[in-house]
Residue frames relative to the residue before (quaternion, step in Angstrom):
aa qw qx qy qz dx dy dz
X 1.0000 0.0000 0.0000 0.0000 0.00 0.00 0.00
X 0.3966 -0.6292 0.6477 0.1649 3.84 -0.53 1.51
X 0.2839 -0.7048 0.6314 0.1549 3.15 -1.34 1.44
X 0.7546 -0.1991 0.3692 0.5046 3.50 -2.05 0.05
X 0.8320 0.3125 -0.3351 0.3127 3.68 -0.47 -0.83
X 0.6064 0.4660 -0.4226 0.4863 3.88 1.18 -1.20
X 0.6366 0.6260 -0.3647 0.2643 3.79 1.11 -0.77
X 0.5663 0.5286 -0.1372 0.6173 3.57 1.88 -1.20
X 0.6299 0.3057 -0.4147 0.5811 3.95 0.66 0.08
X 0.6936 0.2360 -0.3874 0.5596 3.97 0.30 -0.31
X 0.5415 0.4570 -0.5604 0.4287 3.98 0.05 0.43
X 0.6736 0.4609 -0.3154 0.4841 3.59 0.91 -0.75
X 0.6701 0.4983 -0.4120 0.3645 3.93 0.78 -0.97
X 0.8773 0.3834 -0.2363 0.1661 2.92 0.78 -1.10
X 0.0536 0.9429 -0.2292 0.2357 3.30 1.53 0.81
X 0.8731 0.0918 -0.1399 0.4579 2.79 0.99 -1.39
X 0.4272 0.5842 -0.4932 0.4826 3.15 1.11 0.49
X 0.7823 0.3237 -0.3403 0.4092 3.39 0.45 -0.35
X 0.5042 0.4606 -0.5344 0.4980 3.59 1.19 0.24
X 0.6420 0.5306 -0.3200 0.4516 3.70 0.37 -0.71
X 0.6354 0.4009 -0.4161 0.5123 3.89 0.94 -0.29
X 0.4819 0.5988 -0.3423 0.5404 3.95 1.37 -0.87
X 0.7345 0.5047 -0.2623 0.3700 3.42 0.18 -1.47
X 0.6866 0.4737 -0.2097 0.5101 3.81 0.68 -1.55
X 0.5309 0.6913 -0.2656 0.4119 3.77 1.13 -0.59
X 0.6921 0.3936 -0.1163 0.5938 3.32 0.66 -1.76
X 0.6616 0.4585 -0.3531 0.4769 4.14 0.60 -0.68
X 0.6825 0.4556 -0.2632 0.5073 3.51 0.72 -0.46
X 0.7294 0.3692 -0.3217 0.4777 3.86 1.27 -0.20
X 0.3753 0.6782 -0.4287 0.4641 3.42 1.76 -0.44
X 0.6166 0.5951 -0.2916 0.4251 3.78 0.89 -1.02
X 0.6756 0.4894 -0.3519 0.4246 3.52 0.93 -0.17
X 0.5645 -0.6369 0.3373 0.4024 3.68 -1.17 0.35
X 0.4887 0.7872 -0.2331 0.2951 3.17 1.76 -0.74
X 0.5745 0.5685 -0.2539 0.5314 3.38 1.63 -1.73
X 0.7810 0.3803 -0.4664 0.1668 3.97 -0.14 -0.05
X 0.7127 0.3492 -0.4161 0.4439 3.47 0.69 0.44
X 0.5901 0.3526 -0.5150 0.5121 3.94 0.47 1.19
X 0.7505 0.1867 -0.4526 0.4438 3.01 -2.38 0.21
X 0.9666 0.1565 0.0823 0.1855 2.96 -1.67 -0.92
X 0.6876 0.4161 -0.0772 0.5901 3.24 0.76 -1.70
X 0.6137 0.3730 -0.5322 0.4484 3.98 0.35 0.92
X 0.4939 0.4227 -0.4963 0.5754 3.75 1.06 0.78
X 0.7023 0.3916 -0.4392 0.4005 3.75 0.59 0.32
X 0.5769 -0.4688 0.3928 0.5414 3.51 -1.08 0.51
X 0.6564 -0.2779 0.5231 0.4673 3.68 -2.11 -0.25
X 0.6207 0.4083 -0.4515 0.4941 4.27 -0.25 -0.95
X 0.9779 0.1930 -0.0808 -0.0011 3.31 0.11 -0.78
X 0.0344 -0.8808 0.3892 -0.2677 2.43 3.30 0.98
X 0.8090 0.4234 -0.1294 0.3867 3.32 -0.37 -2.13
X 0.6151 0.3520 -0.4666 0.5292 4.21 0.28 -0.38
X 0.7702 0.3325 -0.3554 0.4122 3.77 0.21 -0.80
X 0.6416 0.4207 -0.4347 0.4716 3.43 0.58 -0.31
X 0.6860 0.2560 -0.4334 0.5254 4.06 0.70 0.43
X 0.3748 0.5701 -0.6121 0.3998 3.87 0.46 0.82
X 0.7627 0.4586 -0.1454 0.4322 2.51 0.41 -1.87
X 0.4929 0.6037 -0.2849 0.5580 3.66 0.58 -0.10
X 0.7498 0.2172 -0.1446 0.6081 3.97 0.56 -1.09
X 0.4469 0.5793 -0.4307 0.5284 3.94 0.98 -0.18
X 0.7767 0.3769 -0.1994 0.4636 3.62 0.50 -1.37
X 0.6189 0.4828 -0.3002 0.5419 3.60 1.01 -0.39
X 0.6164 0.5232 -0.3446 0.4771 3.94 0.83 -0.07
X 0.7217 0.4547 -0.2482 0.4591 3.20 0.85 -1.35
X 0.6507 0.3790 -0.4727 0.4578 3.90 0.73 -0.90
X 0.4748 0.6372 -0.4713 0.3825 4.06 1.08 -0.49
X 0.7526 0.3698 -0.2547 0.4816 3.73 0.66 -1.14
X 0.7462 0.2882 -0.4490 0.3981 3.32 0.50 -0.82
X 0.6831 0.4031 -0.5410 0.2796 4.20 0.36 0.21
X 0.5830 0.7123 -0.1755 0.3492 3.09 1.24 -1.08
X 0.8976 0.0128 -0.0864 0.4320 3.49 1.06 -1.15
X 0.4564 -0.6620 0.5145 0.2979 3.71 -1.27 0.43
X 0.7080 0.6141 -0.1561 0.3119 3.22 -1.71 -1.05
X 0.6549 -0.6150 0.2480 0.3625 3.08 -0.89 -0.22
X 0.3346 0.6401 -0.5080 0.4694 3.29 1.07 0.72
X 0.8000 0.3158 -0.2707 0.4325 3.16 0.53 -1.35
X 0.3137 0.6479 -0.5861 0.3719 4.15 0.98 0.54
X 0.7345 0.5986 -0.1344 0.2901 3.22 1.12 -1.45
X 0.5345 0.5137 -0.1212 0.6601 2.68 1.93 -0.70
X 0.6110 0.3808 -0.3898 0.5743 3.56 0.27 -0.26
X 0.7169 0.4714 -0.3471 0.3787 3.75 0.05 -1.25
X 0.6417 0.5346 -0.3035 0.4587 3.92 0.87 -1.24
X 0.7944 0.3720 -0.2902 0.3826 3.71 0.75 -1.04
X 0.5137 0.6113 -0.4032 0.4471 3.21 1.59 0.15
X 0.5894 0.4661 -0.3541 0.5567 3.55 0.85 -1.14
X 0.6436 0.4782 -0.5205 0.2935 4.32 0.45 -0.26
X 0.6105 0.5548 -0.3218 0.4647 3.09 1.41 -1.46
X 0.7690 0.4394 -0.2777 0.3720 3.90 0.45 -0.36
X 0.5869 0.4086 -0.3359 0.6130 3.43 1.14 -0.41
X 0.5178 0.4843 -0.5643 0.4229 3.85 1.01 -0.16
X 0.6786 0.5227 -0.3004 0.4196 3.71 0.43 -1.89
X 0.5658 0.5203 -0.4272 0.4761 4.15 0.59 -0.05
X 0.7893 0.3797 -0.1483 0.4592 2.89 0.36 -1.61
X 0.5426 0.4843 -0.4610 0.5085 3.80 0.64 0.14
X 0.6457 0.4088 -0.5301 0.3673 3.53 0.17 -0.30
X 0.8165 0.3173 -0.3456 0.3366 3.74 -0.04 -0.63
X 0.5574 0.5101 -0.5120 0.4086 3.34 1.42 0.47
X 0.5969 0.5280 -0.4283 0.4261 3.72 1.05 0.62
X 0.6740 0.4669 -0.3780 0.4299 3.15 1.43 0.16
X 0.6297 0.5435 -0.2723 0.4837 3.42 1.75 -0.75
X 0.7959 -0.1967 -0.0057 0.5726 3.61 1.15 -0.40
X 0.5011 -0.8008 0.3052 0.1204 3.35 -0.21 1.94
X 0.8275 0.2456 -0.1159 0.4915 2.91 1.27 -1.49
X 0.1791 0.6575 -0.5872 0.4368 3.66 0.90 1.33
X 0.5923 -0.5075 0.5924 0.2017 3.57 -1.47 1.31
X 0.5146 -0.5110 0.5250 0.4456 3.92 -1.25 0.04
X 0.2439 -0.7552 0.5456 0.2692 3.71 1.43 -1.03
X 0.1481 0.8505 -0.4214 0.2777 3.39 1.34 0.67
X 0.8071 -0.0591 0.0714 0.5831 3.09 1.18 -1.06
X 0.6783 -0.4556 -0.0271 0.5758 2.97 0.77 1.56
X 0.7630 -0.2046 0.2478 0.5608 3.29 -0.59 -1.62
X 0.2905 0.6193 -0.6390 0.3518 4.22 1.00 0.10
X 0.8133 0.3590 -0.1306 0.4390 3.87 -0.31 -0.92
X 0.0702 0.8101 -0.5352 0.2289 3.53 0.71 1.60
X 0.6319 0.4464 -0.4054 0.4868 4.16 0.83 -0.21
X 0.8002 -0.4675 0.2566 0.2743 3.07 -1.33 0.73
X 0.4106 -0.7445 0.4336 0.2984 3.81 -0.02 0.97
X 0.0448 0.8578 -0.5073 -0.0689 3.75 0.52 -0.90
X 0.7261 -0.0606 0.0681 0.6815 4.11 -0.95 -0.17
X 0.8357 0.4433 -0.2795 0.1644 4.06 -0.28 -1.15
X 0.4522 0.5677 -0.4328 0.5347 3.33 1.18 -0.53
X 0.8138 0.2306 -0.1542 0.5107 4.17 -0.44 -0.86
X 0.6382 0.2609 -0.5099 0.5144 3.70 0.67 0.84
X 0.5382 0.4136 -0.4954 0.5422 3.84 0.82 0.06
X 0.6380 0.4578 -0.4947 0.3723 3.96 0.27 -0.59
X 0.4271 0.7594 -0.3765 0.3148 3.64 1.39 -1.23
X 0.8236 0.4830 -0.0222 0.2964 2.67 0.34 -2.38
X 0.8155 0.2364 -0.2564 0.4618 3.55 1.30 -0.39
X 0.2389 0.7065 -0.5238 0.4117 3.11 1.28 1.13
X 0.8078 0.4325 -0.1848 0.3553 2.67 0.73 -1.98
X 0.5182 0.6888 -0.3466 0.3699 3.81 1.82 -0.60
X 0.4983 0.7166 -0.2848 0.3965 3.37 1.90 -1.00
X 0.7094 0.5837 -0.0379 0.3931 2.87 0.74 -1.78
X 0.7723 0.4764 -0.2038 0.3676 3.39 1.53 -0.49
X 0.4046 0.6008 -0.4249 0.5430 2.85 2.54 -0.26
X 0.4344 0.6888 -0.5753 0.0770 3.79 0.37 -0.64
X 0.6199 0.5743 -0.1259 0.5196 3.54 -0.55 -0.05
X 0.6688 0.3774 -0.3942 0.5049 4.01 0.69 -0.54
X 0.3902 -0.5493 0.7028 0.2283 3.48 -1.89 0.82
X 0.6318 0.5829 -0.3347 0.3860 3.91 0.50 -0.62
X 0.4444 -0.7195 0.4849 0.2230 3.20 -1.35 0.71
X 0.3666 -0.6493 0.3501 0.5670 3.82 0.04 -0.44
X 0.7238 0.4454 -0.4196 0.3188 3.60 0.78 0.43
X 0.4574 0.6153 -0.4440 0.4637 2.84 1.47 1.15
X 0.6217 0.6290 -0.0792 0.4600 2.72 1.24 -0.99
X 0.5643 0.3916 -0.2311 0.6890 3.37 2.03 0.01
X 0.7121 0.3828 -0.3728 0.4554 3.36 0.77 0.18
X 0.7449 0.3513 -0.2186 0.5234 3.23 0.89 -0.53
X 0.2321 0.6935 -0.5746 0.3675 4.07 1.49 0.70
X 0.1089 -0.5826 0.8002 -0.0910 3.26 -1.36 1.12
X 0.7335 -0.5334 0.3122 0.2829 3.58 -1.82 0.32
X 0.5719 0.3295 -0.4704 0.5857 3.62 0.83 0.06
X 0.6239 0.3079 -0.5750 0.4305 4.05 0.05 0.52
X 0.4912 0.6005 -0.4190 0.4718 4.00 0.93 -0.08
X 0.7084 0.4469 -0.2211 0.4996 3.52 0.58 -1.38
X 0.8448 0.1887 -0.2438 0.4373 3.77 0.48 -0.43
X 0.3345 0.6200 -0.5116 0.4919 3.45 1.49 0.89
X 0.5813 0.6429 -0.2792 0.4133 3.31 0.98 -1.47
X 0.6130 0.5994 -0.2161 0.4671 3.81 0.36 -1.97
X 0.7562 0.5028 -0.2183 0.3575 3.37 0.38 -1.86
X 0.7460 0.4882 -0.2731 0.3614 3.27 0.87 -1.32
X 0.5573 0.6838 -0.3114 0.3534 3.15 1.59 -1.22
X 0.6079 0.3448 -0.2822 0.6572 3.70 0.98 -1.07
X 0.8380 0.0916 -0.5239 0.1219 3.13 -1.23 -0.22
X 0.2988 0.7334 -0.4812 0.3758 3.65 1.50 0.88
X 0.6603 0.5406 -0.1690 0.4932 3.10 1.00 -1.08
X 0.8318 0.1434 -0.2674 0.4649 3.00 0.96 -0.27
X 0.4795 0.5415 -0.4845 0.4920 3.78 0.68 0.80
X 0.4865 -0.7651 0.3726 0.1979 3.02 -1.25 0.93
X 0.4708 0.7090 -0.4030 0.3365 3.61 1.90 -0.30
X 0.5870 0.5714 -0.4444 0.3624 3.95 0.73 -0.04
X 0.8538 0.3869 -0.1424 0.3179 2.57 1.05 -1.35
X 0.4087 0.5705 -0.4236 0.5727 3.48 2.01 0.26
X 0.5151 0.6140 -0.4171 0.4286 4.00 0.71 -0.79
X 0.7441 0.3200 -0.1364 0.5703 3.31 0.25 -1.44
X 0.4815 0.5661 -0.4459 0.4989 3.79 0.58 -0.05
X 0.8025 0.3075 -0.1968 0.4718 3.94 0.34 -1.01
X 0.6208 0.6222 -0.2978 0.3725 3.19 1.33 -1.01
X 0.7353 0.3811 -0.0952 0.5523 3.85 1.01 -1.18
X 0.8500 0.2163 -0.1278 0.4629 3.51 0.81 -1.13
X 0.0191 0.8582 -0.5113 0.0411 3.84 1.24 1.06
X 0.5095 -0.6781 0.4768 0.2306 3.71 -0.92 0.88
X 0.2712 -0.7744 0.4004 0.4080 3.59 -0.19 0.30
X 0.7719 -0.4699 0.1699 0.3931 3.19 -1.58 1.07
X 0.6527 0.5801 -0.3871 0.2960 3.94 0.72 -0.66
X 0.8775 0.0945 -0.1566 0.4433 3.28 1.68 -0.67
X 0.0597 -0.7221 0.5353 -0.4340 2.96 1.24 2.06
X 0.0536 -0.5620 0.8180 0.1101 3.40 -1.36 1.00
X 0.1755 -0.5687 0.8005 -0.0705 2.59 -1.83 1.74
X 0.2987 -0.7373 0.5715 0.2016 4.08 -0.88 1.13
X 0.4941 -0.6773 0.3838 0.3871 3.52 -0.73 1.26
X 0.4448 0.5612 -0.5025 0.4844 4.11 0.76 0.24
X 0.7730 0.2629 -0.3387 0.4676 3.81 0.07 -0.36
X 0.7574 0.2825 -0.4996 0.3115 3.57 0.76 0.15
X 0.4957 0.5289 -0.5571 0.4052 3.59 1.39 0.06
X 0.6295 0.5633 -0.3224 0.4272 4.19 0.85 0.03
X 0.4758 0.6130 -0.2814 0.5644 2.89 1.87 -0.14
X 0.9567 0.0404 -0.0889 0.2743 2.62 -0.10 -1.46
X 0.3681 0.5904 -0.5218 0.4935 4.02 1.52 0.96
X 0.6085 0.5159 -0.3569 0.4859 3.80 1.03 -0.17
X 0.7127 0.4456 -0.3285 0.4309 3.57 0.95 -0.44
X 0.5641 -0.6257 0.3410 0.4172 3.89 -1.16 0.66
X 0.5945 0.6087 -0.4225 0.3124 3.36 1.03 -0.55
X 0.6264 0.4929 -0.3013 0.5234 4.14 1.07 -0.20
X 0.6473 0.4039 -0.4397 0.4739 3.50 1.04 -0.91
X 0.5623 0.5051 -0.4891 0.4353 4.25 0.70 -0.40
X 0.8796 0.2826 -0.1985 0.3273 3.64 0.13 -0.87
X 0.3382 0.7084 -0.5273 0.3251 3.34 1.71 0.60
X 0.7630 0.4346 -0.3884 0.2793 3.78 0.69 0.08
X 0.3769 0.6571 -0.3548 0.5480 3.21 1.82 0.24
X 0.7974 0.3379 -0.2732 0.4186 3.68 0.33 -0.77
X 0.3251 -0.6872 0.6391 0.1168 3.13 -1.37 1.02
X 0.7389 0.2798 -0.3176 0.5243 3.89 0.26 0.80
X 0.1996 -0.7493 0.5994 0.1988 3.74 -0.82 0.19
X 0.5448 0.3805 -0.4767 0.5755 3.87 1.41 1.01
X 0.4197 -0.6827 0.4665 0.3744 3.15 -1.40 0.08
X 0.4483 -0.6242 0.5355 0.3502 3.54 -1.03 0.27
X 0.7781 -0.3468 -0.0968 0.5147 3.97 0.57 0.22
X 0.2846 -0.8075 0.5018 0.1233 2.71 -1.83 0.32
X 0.0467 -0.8266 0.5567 -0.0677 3.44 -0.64 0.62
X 0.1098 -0.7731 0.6205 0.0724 3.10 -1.88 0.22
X 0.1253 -0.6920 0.6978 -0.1361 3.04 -1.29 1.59
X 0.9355 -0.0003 -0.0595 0.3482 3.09 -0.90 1.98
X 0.8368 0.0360 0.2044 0.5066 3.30 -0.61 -1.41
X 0.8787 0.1016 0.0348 0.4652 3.06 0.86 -1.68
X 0.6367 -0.4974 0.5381 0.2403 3.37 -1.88 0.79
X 0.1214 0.7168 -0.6769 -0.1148 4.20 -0.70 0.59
X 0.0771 0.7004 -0.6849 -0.1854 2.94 -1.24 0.17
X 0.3974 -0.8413 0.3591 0.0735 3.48 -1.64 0.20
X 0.0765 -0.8107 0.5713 0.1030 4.04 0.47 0.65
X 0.3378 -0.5740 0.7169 0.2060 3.06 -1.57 0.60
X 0.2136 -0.7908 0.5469 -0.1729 3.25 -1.51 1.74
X 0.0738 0.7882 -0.5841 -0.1791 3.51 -1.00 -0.09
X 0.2519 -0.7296 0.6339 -0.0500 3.23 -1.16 1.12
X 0.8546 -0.4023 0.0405 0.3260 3.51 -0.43 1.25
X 0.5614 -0.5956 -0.1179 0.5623 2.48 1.03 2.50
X 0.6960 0.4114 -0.5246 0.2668 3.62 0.21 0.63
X 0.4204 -0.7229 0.2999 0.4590 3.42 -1.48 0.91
X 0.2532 -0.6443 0.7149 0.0981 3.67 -1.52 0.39
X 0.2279 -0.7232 0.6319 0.1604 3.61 -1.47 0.51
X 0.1341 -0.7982 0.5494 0.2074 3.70 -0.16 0.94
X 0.5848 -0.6794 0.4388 0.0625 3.44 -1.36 1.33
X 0.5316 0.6981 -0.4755 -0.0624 4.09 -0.15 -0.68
X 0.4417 -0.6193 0.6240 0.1789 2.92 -1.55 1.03
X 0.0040 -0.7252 0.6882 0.0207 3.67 -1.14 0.96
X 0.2661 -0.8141 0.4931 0.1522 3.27 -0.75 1.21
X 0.4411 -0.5550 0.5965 0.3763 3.63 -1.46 0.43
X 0.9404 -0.1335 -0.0366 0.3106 2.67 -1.68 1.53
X 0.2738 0.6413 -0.5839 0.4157 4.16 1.35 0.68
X 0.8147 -0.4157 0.3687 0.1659 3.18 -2.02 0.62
X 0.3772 -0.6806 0.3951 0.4883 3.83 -0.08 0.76
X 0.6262 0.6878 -0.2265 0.2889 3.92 1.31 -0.18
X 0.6631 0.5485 0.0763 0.5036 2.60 2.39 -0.61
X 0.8191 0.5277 0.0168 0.2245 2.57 1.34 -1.79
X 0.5455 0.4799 -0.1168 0.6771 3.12 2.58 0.06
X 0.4051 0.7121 -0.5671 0.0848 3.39 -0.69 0.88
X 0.2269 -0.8520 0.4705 0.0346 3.57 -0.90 0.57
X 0.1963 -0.6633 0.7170 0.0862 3.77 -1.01 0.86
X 0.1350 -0.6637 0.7354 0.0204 3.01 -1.91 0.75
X 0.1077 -0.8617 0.4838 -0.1088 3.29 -0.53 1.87
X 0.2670 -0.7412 0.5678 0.2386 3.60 -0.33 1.53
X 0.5282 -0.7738 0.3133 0.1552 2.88 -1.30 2.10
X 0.6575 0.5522 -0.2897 0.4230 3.45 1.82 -0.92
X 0.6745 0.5191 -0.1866 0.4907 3.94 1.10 -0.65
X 0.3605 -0.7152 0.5371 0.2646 3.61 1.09 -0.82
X 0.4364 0.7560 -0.3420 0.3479 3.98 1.77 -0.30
X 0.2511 -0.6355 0.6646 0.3023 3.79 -0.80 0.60
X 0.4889 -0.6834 0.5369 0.0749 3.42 -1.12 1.52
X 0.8593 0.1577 0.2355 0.4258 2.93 1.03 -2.21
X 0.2117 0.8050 -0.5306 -0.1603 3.38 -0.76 -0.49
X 0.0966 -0.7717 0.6280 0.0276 3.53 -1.06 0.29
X 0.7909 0.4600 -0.2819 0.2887 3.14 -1.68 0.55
X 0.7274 -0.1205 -0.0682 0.6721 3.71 1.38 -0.30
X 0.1219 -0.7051 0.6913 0.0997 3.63 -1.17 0.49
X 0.1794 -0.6991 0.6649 0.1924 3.89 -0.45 0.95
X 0.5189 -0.5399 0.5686 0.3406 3.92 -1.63 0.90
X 0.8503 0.2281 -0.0072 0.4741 3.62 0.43 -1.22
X 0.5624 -0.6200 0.3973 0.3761 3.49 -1.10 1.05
X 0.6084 -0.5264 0.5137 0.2979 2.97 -1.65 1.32
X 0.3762 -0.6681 0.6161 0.1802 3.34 -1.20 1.16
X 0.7315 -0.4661 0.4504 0.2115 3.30 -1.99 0.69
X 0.5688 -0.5456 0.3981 0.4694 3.71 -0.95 1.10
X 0.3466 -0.7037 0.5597 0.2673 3.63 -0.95 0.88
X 0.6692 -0.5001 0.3807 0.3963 3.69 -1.44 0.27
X 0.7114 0.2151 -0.1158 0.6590 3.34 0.55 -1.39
X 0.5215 -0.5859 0.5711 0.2422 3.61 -1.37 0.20
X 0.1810 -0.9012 0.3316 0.2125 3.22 -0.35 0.49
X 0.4664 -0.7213 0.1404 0.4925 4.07 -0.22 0.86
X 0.8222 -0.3860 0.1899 0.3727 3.49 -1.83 1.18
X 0.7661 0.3910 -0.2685 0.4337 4.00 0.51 -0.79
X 0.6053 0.5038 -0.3113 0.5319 3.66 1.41 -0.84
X 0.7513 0.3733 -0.2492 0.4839 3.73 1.04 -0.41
X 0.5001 0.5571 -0.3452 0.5660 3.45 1.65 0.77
X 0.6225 0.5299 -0.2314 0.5274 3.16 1.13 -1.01
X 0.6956 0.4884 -0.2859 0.4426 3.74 0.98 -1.20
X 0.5007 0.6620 -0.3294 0.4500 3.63 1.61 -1.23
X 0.7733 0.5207 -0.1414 0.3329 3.31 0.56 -1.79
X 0.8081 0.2611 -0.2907 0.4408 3.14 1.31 -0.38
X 0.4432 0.5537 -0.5536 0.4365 3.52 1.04 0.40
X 0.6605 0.5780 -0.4316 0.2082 3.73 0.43 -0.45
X 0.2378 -0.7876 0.5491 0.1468 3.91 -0.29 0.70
X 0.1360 -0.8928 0.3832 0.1939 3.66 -0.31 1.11
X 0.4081 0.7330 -0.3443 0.4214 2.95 1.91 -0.05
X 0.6633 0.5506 -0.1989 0.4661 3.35 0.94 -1.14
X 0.4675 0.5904 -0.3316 0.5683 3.63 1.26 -1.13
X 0.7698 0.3852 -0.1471 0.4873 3.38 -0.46 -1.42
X 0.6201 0.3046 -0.4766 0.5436 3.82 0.11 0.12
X 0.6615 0.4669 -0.4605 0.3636 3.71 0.50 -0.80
X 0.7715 0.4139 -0.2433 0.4174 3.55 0.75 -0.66
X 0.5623 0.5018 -0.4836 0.4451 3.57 1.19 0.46
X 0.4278 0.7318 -0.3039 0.4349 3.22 1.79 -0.97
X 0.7382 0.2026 -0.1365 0.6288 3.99 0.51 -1.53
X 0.4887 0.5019 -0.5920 0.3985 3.62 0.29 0.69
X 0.7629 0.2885 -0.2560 0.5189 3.42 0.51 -1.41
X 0.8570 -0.0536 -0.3213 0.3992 3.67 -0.19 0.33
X 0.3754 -0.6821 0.6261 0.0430 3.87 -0.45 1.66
X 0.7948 -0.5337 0.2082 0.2005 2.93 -1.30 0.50
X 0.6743 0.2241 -0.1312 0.6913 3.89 -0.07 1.33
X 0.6364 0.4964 -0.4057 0.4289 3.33 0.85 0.68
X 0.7278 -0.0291 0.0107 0.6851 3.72 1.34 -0.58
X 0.4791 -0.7072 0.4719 0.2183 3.39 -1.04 1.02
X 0.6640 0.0989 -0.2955 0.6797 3.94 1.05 0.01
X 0.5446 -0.4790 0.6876 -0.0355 3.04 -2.30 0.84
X 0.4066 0.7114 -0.4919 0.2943 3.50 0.11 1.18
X 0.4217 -0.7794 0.3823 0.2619 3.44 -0.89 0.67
X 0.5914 -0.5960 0.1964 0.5065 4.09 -0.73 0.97
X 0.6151 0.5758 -0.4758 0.2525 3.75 0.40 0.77
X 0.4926 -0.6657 0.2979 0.4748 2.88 2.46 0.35
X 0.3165 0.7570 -0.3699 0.4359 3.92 1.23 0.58
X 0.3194 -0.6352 0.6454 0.2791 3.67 -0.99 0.11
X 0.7007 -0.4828 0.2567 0.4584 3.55 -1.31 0.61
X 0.6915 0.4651 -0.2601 0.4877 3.64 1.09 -1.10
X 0.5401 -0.6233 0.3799 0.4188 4.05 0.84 0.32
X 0.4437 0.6643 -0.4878 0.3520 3.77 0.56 -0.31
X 0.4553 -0.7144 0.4733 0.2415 3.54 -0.50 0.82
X 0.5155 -0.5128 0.5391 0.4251 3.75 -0.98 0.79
X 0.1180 -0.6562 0.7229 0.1815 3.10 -2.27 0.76
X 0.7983 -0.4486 0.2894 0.2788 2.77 -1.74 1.30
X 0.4845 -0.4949 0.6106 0.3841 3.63 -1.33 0.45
């Protein structure tokens, strides 16, 4: 059993390795697009969100460098500087709860998107003051990882537990994780569905039909993102349709209609075939995961996948009907007779 004092010399070693694992963290989320409008960087103009939110980012990436990397008295210097961040951080967080409440602490980049309140500038406190406690050590922190024994485990553990408890990124995690918005009122940024949906086979078939590589509009109904390209399709013009869903199955989550532009006729479709006729607008609506679950099973991927060998082997200007090799139209409905 590790007495009170061996327990107070491994609370002090193990500081700076764990500020420096905290530190390398937050630089690596600064790297996201998410990190420039919390913590800090909403007291800076808009021009100038994104430059301070990489400083700060390469500031935090130096300091976890010094505090594993060096001893001695350099590394005092190091220990003392990342303290004065963690404190000038906990200041400066209070009036960003008064200038914009519902800004993250931005502690770690963008992970910690709910309102910081009281915990964000007592956890910054708290590892100031943890700085301050390496003062005094001849050891680097990568010694201090080599030479860790179980009472520096046990109060690594403790440590981590509190300053969890007090940050606000668990409890947003488990916020999205358990309480997910349904998909209609999900923001989805129009950059993940054009990344969506040029990654998905349904766009790479109908990339020879379109005559533009933007869409002409976009819009959004519900679940899903459409957009539209203007197309031609054996020399007539057609507008090709796709629906990109929010956050649906990479099996799901693309589908597309080709509409001849002079008739107003669906030409085509790709991307889901349902076994059984789409049922009638129900009375009550039914909830977001039970009406995923119902979606998910009307789709037939077999049927999909013929439709898309079907517009593989004849592309556009190669055969005047679109039918899959069972001699079907895209929508299954058997051909009628001449």
């Amino acid at each position: 059993m590790p007495m009170l004092p061996e327990i107070a010399e491994a609370a002090r070693e193990v500081q700076s390795p764990l500020l420096a694992v905290l530190l390398l963290l937050g630089a690596l989320a600064r790297t996201t697009r998410r990190a420039g409008g919390t913590g800090l960087t909403v007291l800076a103009p808009g021009r100038l969100r994104r430059p301070s939110t990489v400083a700060t980012g390469l500031l935090e990436a130096a300091l976890a460098v010094g505090l594993l990397a060096v001893g001695g008295l350099l590394g005092e210097a190091v220990r003392i500087l990342a303290a004065c961040v963690f404190a000038v951080s906990a200041v400066a967080l209070l009036p960003v709860r008064g200038r914009a409440p519902e800004a993250g602490c931005g502690c770690f980049g963008g992970l910690g998107r709910i309102p910081a309140g009281w915990r964000a500038p007592a956890r910054a406190g708290l590892l100031s003051a943890a700085a301050l406690a390496a003062l005094g050590l001849e050891s680097a922190g990568w010694q201090v990882v080599a030479s860790a024994g179980p009472t520096h485990a046990g109060v690594l553990g403790a440590e981590l537990l509190v300053l969890a408890l007090l940050g606000p990124e668990p409890r947003g995690t488990a916020t999205r994780r358990f309480h997910r918005e349904p998909c209609d009122l999900r923001g989805v940024s129009p950059r993940h569905t054009m990344r969506v949906l040029r990654r998905s086979e349904v766009w790479r078939t109908n990339v020879s039909v379109m005559t533009g590589s933007e869409p002409g509009d976009v819009w959004r109904q519900g679940c899903w993102r459409l957009l539209r390209y203007d197309g031609t399709r054996h020399g007539r013009r057609v507008d090709v349709v796709y629906a990109v869903r929010a956050g649906g199955r990479r099996d799901t989550a693309v589908r597309a209609v080709l509409i001849d532009r002079a008739s107003g006729a669906v030409v085509a479709s790709f991307g889901a075939v349902a076994r059984t006729t789409l049922p009638s607008p129900p009375r009550k609506l039914p909830r977001p995961r039970q009406a995923a679950r119902r979606d998910a099973g009307r789709y037939d991927a077999a049927r999909a996948a013929r439709t898309l060998r079907a517009a593989r082997a004849h592309p556009a200007g190669s055969s005047p009907e679109a039918r899959d090799p069972d001699g079907r139209d895209p929508d299954g409905r058997e051909p009628t007779p001449a």
